[in-house]
N, CA and C of each residue as an Amber inpcrd file, in Angstrom:
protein
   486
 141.4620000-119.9230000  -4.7150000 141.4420000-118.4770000  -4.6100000
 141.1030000-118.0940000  -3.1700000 141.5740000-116.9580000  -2.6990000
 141.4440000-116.6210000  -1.4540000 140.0620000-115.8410000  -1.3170000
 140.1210000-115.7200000   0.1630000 138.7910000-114.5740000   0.5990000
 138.3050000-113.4550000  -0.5670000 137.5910000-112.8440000  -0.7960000
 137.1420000-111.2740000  -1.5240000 136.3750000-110.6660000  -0.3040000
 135.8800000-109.8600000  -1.1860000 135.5570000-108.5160000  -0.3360000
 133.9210000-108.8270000  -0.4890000 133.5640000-110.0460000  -1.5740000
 132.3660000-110.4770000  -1.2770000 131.9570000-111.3190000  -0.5650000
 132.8430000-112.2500000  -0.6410000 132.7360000-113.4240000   0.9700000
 132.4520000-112.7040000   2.1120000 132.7200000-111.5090000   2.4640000
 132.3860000-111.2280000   3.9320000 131.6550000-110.0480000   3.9350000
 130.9430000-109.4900000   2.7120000 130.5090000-108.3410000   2.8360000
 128.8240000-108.6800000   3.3810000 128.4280000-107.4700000   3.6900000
 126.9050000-107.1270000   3.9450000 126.3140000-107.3870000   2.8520000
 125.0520000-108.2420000   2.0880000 124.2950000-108.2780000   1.1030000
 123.5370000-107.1360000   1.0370000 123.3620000-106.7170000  -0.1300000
 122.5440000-105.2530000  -0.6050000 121.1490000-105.6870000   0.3670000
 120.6140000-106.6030000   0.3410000 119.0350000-107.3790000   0.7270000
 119.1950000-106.2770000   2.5510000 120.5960000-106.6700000   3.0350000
 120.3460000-106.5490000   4.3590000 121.1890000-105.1040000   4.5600000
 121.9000000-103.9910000   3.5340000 122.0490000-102.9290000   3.4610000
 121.2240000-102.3360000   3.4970000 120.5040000-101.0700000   4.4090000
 119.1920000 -99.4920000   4.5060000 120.1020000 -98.9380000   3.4210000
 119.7210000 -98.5520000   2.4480000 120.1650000 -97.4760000   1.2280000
 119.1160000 -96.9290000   1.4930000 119.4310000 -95.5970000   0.3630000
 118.5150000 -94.4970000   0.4850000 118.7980000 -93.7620000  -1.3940000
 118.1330000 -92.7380000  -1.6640000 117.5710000 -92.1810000  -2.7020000
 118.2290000 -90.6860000  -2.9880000 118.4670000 -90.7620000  -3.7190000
 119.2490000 -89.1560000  -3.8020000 118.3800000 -88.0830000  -3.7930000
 117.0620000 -88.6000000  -4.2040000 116.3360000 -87.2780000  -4.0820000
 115.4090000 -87.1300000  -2.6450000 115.6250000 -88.5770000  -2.0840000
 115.0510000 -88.5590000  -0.4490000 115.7230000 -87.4710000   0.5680000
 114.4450000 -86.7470000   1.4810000 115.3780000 -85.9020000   2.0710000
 116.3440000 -86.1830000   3.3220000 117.0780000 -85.0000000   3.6420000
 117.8400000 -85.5560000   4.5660000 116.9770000 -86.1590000   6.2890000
 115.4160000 -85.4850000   5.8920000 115.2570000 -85.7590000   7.4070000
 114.6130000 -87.1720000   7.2020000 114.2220000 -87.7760000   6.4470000
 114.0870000 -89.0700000   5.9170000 115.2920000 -90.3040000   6.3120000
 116.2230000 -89.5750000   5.8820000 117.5800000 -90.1920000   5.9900000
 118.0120000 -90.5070000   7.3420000 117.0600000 -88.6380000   8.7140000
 117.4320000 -89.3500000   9.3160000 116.5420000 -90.3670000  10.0080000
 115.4020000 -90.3820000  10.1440000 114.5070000 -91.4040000  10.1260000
 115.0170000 -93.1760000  10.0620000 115.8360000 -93.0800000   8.7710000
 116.3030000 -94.5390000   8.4870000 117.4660000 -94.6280000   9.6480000
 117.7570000 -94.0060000   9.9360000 119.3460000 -93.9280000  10.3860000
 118.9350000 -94.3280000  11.9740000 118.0570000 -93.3900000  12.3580000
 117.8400000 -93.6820000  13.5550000 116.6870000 -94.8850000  13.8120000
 116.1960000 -95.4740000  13.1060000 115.0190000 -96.5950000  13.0950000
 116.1420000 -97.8530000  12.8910000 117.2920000 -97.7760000  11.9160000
 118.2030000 -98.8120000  12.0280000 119.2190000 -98.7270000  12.6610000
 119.3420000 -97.8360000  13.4680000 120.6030000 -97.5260000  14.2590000
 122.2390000 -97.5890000  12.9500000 121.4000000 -96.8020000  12.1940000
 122.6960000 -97.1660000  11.3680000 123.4810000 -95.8520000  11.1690000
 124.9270000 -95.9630000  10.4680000 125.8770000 -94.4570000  10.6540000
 125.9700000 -94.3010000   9.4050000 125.8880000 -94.5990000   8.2100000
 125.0300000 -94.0850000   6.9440000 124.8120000 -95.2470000   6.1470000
 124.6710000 -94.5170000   4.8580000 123.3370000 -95.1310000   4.1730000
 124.2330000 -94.9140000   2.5300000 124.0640000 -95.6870000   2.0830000
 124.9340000 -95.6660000   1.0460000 123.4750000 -95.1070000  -0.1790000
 123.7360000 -94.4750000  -1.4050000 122.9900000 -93.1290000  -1.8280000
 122.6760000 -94.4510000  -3.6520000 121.6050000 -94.5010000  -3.6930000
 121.6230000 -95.4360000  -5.0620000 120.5940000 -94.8710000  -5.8660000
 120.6390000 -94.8740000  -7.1440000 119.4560000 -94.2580000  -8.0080000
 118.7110000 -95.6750000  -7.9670000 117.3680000 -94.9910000  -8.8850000
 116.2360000 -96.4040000  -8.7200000 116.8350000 -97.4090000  -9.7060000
 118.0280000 -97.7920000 -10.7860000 118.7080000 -98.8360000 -11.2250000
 119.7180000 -99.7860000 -10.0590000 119.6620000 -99.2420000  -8.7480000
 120.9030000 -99.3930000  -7.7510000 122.0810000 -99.1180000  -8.1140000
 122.5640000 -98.1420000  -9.0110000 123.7850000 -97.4760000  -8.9560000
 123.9860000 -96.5100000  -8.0900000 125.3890000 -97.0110000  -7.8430000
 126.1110000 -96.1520000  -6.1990000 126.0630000 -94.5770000  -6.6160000
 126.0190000 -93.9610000  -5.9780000 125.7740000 -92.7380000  -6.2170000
 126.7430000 -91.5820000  -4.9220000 127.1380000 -92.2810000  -4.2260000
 127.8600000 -91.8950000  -3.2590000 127.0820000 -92.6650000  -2.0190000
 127.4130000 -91.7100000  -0.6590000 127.3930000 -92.3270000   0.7960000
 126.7840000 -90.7100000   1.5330000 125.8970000 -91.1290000   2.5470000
 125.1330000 -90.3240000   3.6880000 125.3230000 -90.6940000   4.7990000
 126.2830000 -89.9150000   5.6560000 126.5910000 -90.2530000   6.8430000
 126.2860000 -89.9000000   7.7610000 126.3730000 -90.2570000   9.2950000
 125.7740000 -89.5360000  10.6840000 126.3210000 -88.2160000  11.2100000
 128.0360000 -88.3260000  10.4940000 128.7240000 -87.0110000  10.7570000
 127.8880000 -86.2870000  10.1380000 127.9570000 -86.0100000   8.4720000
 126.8810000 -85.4590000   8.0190000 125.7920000 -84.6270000   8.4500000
 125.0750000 -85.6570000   8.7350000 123.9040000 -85.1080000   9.3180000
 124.0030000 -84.5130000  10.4000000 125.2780000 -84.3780000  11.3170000
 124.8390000 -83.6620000  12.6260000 125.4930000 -82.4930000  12.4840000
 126.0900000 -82.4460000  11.1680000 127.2730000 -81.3580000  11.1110000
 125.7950000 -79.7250000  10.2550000 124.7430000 -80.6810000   9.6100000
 123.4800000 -80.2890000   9.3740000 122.9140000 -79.5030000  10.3770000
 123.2300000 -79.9280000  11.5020000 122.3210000 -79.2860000  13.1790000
 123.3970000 -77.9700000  13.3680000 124.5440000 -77.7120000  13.0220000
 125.4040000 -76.7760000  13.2720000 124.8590000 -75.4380000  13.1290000
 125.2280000 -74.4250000  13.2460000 124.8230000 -73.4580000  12.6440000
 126.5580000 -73.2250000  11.9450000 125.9510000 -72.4290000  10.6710000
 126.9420000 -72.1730000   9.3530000 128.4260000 -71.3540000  10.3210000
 128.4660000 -71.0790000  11.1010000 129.3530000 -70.1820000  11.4400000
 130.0100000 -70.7200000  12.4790000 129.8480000 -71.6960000  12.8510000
 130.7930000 -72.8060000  14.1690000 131.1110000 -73.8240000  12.7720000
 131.3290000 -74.1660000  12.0050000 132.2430000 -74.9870000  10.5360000
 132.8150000 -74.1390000   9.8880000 132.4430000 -72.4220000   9.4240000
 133.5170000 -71.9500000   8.9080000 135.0670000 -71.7600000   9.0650000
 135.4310000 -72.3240000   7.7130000 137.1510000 -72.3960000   8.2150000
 137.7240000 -74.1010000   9.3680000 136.2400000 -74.7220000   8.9090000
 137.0050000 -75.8240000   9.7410000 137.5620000 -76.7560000   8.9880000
 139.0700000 -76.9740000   9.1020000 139.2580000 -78.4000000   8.7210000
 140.3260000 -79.1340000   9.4020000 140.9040000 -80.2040000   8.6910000
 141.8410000 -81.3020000   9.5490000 142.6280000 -80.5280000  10.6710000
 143.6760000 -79.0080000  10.4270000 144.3140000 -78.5180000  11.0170000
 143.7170000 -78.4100000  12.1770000 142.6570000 -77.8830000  12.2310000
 141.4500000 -77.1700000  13.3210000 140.4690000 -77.6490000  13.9520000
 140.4050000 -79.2120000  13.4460000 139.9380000 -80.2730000  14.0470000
 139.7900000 -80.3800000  16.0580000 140.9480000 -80.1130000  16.2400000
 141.1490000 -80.1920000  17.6720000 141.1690000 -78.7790000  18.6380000
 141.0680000 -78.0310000  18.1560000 140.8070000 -76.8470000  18.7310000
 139.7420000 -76.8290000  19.7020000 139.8350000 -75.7160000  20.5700000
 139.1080000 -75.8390000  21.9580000 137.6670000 -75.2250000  21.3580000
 136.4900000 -76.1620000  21.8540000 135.3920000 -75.4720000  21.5590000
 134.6960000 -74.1700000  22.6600000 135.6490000 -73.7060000  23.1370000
 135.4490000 -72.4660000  23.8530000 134.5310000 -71.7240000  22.9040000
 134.7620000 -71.6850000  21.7800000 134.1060000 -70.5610000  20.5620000
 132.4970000 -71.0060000  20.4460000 132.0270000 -72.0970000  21.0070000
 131.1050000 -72.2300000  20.5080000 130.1340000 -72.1370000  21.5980000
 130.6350000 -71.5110000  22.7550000 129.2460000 -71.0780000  23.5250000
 128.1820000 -70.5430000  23.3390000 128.3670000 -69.8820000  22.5360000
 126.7470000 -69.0270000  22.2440000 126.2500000 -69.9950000  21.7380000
 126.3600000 -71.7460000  21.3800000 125.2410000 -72.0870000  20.7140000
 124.6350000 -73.1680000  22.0740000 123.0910000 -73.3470000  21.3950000
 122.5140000 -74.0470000  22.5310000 121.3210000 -74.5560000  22.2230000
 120.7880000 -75.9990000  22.3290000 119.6260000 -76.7370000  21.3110000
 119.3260000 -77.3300000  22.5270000 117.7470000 -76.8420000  22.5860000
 116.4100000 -77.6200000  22.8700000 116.0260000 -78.2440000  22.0860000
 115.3910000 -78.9610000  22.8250000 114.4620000 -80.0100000  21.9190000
 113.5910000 -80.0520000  20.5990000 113.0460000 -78.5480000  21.0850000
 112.4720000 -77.3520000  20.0740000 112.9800000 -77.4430000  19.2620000
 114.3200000 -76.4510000  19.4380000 115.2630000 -76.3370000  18.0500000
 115.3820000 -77.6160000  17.3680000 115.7090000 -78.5100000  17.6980000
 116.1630000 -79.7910000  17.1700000 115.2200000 -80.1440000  16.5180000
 113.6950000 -79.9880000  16.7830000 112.5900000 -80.1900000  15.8500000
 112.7820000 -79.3220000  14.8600000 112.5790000 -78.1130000  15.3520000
 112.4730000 -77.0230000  13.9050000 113.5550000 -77.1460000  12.8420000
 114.8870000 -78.0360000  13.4150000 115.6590000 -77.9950000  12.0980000
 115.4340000 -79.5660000  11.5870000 115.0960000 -80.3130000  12.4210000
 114.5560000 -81.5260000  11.7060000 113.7650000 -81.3290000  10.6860000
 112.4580000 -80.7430000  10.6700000 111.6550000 -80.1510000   9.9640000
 112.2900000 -79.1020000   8.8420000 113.0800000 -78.3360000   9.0080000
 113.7420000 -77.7690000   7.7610000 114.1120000 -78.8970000   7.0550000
 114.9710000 -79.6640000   7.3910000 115.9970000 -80.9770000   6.7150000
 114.5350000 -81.5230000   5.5150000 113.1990000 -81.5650000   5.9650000
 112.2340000 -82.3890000   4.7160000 112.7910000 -81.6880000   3.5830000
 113.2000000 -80.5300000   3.3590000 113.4210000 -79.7770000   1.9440000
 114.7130000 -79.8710000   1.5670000 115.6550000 -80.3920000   2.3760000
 117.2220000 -80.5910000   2.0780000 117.6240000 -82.0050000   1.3410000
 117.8410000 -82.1940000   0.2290000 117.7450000 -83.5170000  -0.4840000
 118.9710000 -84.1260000   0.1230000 118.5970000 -85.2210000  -0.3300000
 120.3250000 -86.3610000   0.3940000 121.3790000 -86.0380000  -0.5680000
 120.7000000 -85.9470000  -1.9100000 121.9070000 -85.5260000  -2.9050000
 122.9900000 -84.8880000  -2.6320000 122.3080000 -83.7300000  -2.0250000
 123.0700000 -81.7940000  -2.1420000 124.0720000 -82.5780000  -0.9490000
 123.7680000 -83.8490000  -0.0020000 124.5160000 -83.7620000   1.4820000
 125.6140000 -84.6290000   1.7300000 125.9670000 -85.7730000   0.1360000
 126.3380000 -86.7250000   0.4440000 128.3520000 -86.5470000   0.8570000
 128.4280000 -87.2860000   1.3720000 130.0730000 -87.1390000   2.0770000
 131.3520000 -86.7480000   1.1400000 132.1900000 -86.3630000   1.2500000
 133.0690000 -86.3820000  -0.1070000 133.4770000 -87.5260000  -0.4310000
 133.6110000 -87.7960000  -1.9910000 133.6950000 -89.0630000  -2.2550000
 135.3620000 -89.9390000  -2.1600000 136.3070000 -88.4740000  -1.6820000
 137.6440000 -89.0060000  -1.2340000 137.8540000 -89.8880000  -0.0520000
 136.7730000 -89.6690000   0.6070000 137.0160000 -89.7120000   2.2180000
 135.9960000 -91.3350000   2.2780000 135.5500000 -91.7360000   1.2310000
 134.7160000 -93.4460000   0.9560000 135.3170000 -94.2870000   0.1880000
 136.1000000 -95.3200000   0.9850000 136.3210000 -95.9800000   0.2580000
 135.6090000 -97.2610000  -0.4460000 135.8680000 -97.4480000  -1.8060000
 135.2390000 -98.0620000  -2.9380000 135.8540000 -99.0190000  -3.9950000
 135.3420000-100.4060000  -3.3770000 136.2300000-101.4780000  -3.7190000
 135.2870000-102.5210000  -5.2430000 136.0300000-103.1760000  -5.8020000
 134.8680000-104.2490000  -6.5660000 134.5860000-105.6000000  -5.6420000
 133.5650000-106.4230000  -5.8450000 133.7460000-107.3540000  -5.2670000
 134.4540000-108.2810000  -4.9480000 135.0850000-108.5790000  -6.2440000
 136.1520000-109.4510000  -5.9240000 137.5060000-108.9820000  -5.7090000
 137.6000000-107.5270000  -4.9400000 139.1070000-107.2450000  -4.4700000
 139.1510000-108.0580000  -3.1370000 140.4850000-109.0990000  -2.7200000
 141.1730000-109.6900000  -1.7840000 140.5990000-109.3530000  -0.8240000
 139.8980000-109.9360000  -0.0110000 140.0290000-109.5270000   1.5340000
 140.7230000-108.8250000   2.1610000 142.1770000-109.0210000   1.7690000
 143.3910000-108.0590000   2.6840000 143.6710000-106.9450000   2.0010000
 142.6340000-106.4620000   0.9300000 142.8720000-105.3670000   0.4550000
 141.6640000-104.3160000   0.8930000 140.6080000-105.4220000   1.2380000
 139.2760000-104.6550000   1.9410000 139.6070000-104.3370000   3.2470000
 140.7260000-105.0940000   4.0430000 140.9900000-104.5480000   5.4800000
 141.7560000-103.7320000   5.1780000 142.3820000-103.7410000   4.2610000
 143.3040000-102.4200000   4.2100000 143.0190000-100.8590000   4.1420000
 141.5770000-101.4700000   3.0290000 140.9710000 -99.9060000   3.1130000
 140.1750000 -99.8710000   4.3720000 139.3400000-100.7890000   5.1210000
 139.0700000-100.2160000   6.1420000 139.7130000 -99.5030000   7.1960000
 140.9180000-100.2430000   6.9800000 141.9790000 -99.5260000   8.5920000
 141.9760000 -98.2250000   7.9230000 142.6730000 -97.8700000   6.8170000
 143.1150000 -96.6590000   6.0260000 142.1110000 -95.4470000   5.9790000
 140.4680000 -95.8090000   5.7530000 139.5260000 -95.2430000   5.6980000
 138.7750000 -94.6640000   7.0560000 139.3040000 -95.8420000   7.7950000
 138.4100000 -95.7780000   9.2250000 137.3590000 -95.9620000   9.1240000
 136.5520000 -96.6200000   7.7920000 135.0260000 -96.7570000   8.1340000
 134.6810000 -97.9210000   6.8860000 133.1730000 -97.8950000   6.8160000
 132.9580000 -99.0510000   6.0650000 133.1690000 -99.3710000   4.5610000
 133.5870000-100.0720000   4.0180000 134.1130000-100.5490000   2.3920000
 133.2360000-100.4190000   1.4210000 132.7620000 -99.6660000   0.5360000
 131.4720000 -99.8350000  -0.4850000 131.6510000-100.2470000  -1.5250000
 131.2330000-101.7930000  -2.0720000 131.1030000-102.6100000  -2.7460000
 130.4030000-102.1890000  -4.2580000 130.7710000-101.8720000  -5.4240000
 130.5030000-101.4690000  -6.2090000 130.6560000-102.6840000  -7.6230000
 129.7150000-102.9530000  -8.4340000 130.1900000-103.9070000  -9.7780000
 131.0240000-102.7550000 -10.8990000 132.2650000-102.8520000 -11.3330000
 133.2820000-101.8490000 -11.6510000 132.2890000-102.0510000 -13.5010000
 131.5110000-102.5610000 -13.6590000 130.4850000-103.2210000 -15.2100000
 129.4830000-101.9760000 -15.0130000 128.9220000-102.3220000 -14.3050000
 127.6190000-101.8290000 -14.1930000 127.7460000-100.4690000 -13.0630000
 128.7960000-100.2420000 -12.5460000 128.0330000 -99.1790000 -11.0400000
 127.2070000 -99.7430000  -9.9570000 126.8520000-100.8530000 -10.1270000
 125.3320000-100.9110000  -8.9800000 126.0170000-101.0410000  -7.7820000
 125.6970000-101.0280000  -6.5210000 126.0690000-101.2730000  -5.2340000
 126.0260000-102.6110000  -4.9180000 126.2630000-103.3800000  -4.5140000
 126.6730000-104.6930000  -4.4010000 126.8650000-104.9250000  -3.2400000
 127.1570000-104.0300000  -2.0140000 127.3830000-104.3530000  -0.3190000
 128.6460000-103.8080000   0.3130000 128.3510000-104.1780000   1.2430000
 129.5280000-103.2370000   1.8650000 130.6700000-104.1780000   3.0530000
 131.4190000-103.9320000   3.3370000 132.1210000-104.4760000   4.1030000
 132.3890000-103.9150000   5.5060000 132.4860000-104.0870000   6.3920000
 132.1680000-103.5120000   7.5100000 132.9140000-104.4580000   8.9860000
 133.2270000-103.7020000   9.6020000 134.0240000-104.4270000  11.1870000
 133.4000000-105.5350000  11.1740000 131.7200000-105.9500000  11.2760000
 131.6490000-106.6760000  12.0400000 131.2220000-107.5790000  10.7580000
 130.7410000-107.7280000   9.0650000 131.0520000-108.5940000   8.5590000
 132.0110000-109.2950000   8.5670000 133.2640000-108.1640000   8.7310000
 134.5990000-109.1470000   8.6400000 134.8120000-109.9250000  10.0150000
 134.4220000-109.5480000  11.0670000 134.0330000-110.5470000  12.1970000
 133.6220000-111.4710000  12.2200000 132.0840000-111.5010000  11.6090000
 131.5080000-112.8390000  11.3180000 131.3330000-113.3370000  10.6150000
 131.8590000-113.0630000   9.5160000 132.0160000-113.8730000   8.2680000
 133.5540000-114.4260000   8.0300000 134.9350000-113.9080000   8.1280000
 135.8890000-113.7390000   7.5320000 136.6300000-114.2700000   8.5640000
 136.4970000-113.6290000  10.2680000 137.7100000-114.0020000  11.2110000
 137.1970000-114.9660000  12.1350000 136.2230000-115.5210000  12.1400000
 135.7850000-116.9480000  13.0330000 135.7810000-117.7420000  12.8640000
């Protein structure tokens, strides 16, 4: 039998997860203590529950009215519009400090945009969703739900292509 998507994935042991009811400024705490770009979302059984990402969270620092009306189309548009905004250090605290009351739940990514494989899908079906996804593979038992690991550029680097 060939490669899976568990041969080269990240072990849950060495995955930062996080808690759905943990808040987001917690989240970012982990994020920035592991230098990591999210955090995959598990209840206390380790069932996947979705994904918490860095876009996410910075899209959190926005104010509500520089994202209205944004999407794929409008993606590239000139941020001329967004001069009036402007963050000190200050600010960046005071909304850090809001974020303790913002749960990870209410924040997690859409679940179209994560892709979500079983362990034993093919290797060349886990690169597939990575190219396709642009980001990391989340390893799920299709039995149980639990999270199981993830697949990621540089597992498949050092596990899969050396």
């Amino acid at each position: 039998m060939g490669l899976t998507c568990k041969d080269v994935m990240v072990p849950p042991e060495e995955q930062i997860t996080i808690g759905p009811e943990e808040s987001v400024a917690t989240a970012f705490q982990l994020m920035r203590k592991n230098r990591a770009r999210f955090l995959p979302v598990v209840d206390e059984e380790g069932r996947y529950l979705g994904v918490f990402t860095a876009p996410t969270l910075l899209k959190l620092f926005l104010p509500k009215a520089a994202i209205i009306g944004l999407n794929d189309s409008t993606s590239r548009m000139s941020m001329g519009h967004l001069t009036f905004m402007n963050l000190e250090k200050e600010d960046f605290d005071n909304q850090l400090e809001a974020l303790k009351y913002e749960k990870v739940v209410n924040n997690m990514s859409n679940p179209d945009n994560i892709p979500v494989a079983a362990p034993d899908t093919p290797i060349m079906e886990g690169i597939f969703l990575y190219y396709k996804f642009k980001r990391h593979v989340v390893l799920v038992d299709p039995e149980t739900g639990r999270f199981v690991g993830t697949v990621s550029s540089n597992s498949l680097l050092d596990r899969a292509l050396s």
